[in-house]
C-alpha positions in Angstrom: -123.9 79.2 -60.0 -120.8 77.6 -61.3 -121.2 74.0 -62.3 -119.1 71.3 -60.0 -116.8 70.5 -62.3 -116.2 74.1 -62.3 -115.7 74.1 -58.7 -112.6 71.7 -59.2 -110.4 74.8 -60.4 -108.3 76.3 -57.5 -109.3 73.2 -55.1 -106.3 71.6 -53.5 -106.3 68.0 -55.6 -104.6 65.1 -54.8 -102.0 63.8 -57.1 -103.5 61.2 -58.8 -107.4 61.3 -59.0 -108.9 58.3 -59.9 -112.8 58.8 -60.9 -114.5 55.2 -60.7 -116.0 52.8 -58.7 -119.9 51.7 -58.6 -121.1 54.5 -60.6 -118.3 54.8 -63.1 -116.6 52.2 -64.7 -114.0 54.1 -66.5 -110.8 56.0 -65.1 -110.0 59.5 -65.4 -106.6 61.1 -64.2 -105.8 64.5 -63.0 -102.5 65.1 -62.9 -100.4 68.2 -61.9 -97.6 67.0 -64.1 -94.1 68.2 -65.4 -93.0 67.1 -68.2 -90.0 67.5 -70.6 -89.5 67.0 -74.6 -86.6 66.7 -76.3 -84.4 69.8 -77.7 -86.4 72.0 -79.6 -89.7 70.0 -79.9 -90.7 71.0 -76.6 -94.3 69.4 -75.6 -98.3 69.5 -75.6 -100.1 69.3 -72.6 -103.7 68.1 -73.0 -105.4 67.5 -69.0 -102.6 66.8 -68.2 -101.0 64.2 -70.6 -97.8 65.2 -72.9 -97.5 64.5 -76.7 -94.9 66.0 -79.3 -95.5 69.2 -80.8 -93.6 72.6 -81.5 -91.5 74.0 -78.9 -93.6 75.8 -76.0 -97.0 74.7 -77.1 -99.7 74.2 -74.2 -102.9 72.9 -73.9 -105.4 71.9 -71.6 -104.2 74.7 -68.4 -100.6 73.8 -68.7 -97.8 76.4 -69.1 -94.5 75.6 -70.9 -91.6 77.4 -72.0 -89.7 76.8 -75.2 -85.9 75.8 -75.7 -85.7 72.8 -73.4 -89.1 71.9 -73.8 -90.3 71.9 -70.4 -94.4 71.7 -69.8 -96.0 72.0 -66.8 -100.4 71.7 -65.7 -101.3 73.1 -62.7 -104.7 71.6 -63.1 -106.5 69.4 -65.5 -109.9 68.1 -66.7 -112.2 66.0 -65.8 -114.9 63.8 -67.9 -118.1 62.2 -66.8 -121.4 61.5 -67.2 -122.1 59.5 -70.5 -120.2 60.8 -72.2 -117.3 60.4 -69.9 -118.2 56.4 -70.2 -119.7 56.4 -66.8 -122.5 53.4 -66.0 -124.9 55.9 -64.5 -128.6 55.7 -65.8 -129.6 58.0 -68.9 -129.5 61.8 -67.7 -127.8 61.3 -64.8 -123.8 61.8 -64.3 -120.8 60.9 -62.4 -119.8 62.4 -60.0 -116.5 64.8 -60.5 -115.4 64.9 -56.7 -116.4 61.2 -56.1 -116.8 58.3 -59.2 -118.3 55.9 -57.1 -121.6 57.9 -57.4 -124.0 58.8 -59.8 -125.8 62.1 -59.4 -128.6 64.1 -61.1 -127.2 67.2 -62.1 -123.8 68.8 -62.3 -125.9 72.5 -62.8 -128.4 74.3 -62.9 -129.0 73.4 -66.9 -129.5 69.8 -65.8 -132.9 71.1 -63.5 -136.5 71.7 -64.7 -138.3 74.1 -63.6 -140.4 72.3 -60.7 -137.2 72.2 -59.3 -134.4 74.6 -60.5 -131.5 74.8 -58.6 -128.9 71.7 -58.6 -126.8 71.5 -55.2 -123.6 71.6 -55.7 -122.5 71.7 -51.8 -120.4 68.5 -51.6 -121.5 68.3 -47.6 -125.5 69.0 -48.0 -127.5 66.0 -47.9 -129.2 66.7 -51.3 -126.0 66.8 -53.4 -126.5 66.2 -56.8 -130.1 66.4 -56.8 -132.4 68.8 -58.3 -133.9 71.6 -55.2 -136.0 74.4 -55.1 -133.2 76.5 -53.5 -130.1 76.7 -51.5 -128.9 79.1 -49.0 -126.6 80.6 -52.0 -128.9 80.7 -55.1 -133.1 80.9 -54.3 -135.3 81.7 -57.2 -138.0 82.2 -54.3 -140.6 84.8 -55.6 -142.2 87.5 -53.1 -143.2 86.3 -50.0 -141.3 82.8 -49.9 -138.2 82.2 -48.2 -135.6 79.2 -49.0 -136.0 76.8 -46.3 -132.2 75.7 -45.7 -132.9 74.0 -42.4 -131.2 70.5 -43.3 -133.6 68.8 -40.8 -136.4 70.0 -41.8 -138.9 68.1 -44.6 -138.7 71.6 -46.5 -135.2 71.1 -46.6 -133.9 73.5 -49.8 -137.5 74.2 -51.1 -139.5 77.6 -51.4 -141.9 78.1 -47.7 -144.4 81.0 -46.9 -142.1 83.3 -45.4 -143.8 83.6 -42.0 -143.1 87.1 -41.1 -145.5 88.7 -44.3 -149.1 88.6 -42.8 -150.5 88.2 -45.9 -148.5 85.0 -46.8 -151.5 82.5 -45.9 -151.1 80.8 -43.1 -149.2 80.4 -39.8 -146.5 78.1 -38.4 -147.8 74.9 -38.4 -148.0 72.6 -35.7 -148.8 68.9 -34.9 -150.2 68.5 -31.5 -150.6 64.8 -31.9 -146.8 64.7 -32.2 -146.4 67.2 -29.4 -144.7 69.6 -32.0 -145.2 73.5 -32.0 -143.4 76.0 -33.8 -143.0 79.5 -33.3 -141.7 82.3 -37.0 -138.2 82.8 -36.6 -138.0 87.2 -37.1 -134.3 86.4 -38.3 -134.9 84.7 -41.4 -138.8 84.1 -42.0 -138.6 80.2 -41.6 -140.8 78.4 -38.8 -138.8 77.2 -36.0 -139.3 74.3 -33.7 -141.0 75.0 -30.1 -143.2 78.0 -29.0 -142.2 81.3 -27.5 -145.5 82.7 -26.7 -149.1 81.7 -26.6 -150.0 83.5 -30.2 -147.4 80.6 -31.7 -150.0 77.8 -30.6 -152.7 76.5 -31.6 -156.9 76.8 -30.5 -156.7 73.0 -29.0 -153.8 74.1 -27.2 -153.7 77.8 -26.4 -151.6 78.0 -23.7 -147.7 77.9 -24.5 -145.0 76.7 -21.4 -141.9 79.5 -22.5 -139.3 77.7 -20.5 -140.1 74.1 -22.1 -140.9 75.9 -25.7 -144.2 73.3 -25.4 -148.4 74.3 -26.1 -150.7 72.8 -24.1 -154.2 72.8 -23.5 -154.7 74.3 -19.8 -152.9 75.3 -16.9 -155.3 74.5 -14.3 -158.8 73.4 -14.2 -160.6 76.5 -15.1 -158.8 76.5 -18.5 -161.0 73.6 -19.5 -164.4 73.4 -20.3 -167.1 72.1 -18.2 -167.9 69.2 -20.2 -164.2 68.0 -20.3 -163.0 68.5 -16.9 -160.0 68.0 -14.6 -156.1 69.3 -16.0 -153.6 66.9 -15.7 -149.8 67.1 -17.7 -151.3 70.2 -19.7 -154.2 68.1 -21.1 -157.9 68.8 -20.3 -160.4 65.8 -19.2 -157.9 64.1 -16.6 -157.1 64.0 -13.0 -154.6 61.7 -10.9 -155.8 63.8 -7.5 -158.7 66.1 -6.9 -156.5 69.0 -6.8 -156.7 68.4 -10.9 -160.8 69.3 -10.5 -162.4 72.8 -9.9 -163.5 73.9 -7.1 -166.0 71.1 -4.8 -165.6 68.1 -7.6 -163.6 65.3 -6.9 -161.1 62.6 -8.8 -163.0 59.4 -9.4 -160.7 57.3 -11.0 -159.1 59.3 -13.7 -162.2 61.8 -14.4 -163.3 64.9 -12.2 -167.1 64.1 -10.8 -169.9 66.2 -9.1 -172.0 65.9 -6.4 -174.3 68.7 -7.2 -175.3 71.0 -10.1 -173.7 74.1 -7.9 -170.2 72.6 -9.2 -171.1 72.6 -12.7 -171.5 75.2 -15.2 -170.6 76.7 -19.0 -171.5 74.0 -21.7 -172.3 71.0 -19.1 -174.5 73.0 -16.4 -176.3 70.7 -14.8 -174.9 67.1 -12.6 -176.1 64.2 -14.1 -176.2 61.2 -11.6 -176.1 57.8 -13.6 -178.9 56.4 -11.0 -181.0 57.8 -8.6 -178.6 56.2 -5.4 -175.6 57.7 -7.0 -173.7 60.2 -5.0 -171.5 60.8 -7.8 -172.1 62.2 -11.0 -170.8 64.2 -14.4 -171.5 67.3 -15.6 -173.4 67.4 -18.7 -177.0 68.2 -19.7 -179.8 66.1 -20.2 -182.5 67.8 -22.5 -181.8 70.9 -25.0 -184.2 73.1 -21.9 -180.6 73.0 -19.9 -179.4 74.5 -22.8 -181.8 77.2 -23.0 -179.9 80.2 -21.3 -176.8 79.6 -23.6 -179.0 79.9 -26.5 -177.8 76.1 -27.4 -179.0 72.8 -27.8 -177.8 69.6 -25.6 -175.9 67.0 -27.6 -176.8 63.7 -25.6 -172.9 62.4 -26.1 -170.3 65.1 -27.0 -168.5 63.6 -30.1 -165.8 65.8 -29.6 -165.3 65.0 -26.3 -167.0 61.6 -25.6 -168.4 63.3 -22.7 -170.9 60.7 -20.7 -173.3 63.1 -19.5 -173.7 65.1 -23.0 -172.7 69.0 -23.4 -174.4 72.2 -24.8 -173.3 72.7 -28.2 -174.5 75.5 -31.0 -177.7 74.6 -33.0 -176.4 73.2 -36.4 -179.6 74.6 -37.9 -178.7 78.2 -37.7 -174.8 77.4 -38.7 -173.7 77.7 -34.9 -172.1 74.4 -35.4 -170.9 73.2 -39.0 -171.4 69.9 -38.6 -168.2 69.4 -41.9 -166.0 70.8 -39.2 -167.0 68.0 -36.3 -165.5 64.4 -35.5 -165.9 62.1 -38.5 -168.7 61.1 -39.8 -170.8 63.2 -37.8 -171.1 65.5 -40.0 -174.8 66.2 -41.1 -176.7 68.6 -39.4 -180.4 66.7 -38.3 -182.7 69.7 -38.6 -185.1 68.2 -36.3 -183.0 68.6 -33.4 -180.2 71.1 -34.6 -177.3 68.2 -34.0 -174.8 66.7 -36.2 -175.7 63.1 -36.7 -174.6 60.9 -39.4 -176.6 60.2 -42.7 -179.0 57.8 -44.3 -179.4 58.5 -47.6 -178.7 60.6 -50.5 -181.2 63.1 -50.3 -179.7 64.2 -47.2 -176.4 64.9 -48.4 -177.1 68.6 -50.1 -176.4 72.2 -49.1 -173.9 72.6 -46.9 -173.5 68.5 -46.1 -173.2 68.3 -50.1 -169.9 69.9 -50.0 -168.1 66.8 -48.9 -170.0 65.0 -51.8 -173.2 64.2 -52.8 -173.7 60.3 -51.6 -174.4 59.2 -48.7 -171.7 56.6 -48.0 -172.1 53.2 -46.0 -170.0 54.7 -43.1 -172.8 57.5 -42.7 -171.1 60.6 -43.8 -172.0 62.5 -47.3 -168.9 61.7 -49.9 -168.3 61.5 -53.4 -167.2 59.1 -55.9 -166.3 61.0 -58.9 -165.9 64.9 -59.9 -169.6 64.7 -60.9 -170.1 64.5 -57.2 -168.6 67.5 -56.0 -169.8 71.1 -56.2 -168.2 73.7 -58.9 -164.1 74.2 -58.3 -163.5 71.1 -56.1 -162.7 67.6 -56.8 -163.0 64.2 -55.5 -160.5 62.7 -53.7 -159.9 59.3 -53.6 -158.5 58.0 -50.7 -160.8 60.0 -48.2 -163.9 59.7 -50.6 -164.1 63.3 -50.0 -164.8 66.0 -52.3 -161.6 69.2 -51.9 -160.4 72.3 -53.2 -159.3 71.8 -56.4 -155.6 72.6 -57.3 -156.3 74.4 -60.4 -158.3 76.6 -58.7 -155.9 77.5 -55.7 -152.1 78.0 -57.6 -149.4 77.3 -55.1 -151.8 74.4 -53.4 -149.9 71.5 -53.7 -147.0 70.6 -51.4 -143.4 70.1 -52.3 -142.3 67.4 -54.2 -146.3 67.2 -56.1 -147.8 68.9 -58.7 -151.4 70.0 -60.1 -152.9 67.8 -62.4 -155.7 69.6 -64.1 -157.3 66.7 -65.7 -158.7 65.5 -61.9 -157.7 68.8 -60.1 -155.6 66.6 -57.5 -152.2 67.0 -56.6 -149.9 64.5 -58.1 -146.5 63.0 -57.5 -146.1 64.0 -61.1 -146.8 64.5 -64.9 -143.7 64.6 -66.6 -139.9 63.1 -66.3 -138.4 66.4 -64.4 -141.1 66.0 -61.8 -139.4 63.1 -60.5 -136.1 64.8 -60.2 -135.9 65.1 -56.5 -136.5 61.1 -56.0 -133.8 60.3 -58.3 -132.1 58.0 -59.4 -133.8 55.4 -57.8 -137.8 56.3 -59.4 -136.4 58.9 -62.4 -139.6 58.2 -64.6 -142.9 59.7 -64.4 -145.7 56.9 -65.6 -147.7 59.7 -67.0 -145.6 58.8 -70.4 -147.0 55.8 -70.6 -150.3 56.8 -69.5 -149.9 54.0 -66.7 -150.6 56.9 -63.4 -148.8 60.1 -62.2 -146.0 58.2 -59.8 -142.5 57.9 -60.4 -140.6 54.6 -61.1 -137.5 53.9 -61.5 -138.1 52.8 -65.3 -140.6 53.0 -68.1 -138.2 51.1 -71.0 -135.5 48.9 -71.0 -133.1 51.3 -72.1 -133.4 53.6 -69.0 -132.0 50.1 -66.5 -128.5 49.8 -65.7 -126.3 46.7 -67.1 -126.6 44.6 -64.2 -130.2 44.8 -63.9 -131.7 43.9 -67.6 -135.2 44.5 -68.2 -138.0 47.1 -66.7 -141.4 45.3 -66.0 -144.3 46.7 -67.8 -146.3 46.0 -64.7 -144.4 47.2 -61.7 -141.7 49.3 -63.9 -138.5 47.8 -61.5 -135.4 47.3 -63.2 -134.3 43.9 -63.1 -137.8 42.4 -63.7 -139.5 41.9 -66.8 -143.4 40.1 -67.9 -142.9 39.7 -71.5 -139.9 39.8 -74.3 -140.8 43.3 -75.1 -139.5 43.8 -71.8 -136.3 42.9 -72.2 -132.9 44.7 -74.0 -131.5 43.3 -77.3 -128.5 42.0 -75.1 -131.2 40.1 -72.9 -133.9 39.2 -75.2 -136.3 37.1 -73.7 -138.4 36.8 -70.5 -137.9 33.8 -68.9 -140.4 33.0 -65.9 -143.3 35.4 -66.0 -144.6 37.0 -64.4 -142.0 38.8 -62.4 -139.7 37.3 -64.2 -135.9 38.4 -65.9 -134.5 39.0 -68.9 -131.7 36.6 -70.2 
């Protein structure tokens, strides 16, 4: 790829190009000029500017002709960046086409190589910065396609090219944000809205072609016993009976039996809530109702809240993993064969151990540390969970983070370049300091602009310092900590 300034030759310039502004403090002119010496001295051309010098000598992309000393540039250059005098940040440049601007990179040499490929496409959103790919240059290995979709979060980084079967995973889709998405055959990228059923998901099977949206049934009979009535494509509501199978009616908002005869599959028996109830709900009320299915009644069916309980698989014989069900049901009570939540350590081994080896005081099995977890996961943090480790699983972590093998956890980042693509505003990994693995937008003094003295030692801002040592030679002392600024 050619670099931008590069780009400049053969581009129709205005005449007078004047590169400054917020990003740039200093002026540089491109002029197509014509100019003319005197007798035989003829002129030098340097960008664009003429000096004395033998007849006919040219320099800087001008032509000339000797006798009369005539020069003419038909295009000139252009300085930048530091060295250009620019008041952009360290490593980062101004902008050739623009000098009110500081970008990343000007080319490719300027990337790392978490990120590669520098955009040079004046009209793309992530000019200047440091990408994975573009639709022009992709370093995308086999199996990956450049994802050039502008609104997409992928935008210009490497995706599982969709169409390879063995590339991992589907199409993802969010059907808490009523998003589906269906592989594109043209170019490999996942593509908003389904086409057929096979693009969506188990919770909603069932896709709507002309509205391009999944949903979970169609009518009643799509839905399970235990969550009955279909209303707007969701399972477990009704607005009039005509939502409801067959002989149950619309009580409220839920579908209700009068008899066992209109119940069935995982909720096979009507349970009445009193013995002068004419109404009831489908459900099951000892593990014996459960018998012919092979199954075991749940009294209240976490995943569906269902009042009347539902037949679930036996826990015991790993018909129902209980690290799969809703939070923090999730061990398996051996006594009854349903997923319950814990009391104490002992109970979080085997299969519960996998999520971590404490018992937690919200009753699920978690971890505190690696020393919690099994062999090739780690501990997360945040969830108090224990998860595939990244060093185990190359390619885990998701753009824009990257594997840190000391805790196994994906990271915003461990060096400088990793913060390329959230530049120039946090251009600074604190793994240099050894102060975390997040990007800020300084680490010394010497990386703030003028007009913000001092980085802060505590929150690493520009413009805010905690002690002198925060402060640049021109600004040498802290005045007001904390939080305070350099003068």
């Amino acid at each position: 790829m050619r670099p931008i300034h590069a780009l400049l030759v053969g581009r129709a310039l205005p005449l007078l190009l004047v590169l400054g502004g917020a990003g740039c403090n200093a002026s540089t002119t491109v002029l197509p000029t014509t100019s003319t010496g005197t007798g035989s001295s003829g002129g030098t051309t340097t960008g664009g500017t003429t000096t004395g010098g033998p007849a006919g000598t040219t320099t800087g992309g001008g032509t000339s002709s000797g006798g009369s000393g005539s020069s003419s540039s038909s295009s000139g250059g252009t300085t930048g960046g530091v060295d250009g005098g620019c008041h952009c940040p360290v490593h980062q440049f101004c902008d050739p086409l623009d000098g009110g601007q500081c970008l990343v990179c000007l080319s490719d040499s300027n990337c790392g190589a978490t990120s590669p490929v520098c955009d040079t496409d004046p009209s793309s959103s992530n000019y200047g910065l440091c990408v994975g790919c573009t639709r022009v240059e992709s370093f995308c290995g086999q199996g990956n396609v450049c994802d050039y979709l502008w609104y997409s979060n992928m935008f210009e980084q490497c995706v599982a090219d969709c169409r390879v079967s063995d590339a991992g995973t589907a199409c993802p889709s969010d059907a808490a944000k009523n998003l589906w998405r269906h592989c594109d055959s043209a170019t490999g990228l996942c593509l908003s809205g389904c086409v057929q059923s096979s693009d969506c998901v188990p919770g909603e099977p069932f896709c709507l072609a002309d509205s391009g949206v999944c949903v979970a049934c169609r009518s009643a009979e799509d839905c399970p016993y235990s969550h009955p009535g279909c209303h707007g494509g969701a399972c477990g509501f009704c607005t009039a009976t005509t939502d409801c199978r067959a002989g149950q009616e619309c009580s409220g908002d839920r579908c209700v039996c009068a008899a066992s005869a209109q119940c069935g599959g995982d909720a096979p028996v009507c349970e009445l809530p009193s013995q002068t109830a004419r109404l009831g709900s489908c459900g099951c009320g000892s593990s014996g109702d459960c018998a012919p299915l092979g199954e075991v009644c749940e009294p209240t069916y976490e995943s569906y809240t269902n009042v009347a309980g539902a037949c679930v698989p036996s826990c015991v014989d790993g018909g129902t993993d209980c690290l799969q069900q809703v939070f923090p049901f999730n061990y398996c009570n051996p006594a009854n064969g349903i997923c319950t939540t814990c009391s104490s350590d002992t109970q979080c081994a085997g299969d519960a151990g996998l999520s971590g080896s404490h018992c937690l005081d919200a009753g699920f099995c978690g971890c505190f540390s690696m020393a919690d977890c099994p062999a090739g996961t780690a501990c997360d943090p945040l969830f108090g969970q224990c998860a595939q480790s990244c060093v185990n699983i190359p390619g885990q972590c998701p753009w824009n983070t990257v594997c840190d093998p000391r805790s196994g956890l994906c990271v915003q980042c461990l060096q400088d370049s990793d913060c390329a693509n959230l530049a120039p505003a946090f251009a600074y990994c604190l793994n240099d300091v050894d102060a975390g693995t997040t990007c800020a937008a300084c680490l010394i003094p010497a990386e703030c602009p003028s007009d913000k003295p001092g980085c802060s030692s505590q929150s690493f801002k520009c413009g805010a310092c905690e002690r002198d040592a925060d402060c640049p030679p021109s600004y040498p002392h802290c005045i007001g900590p904390p939080s305070g600024y350099c003068a």
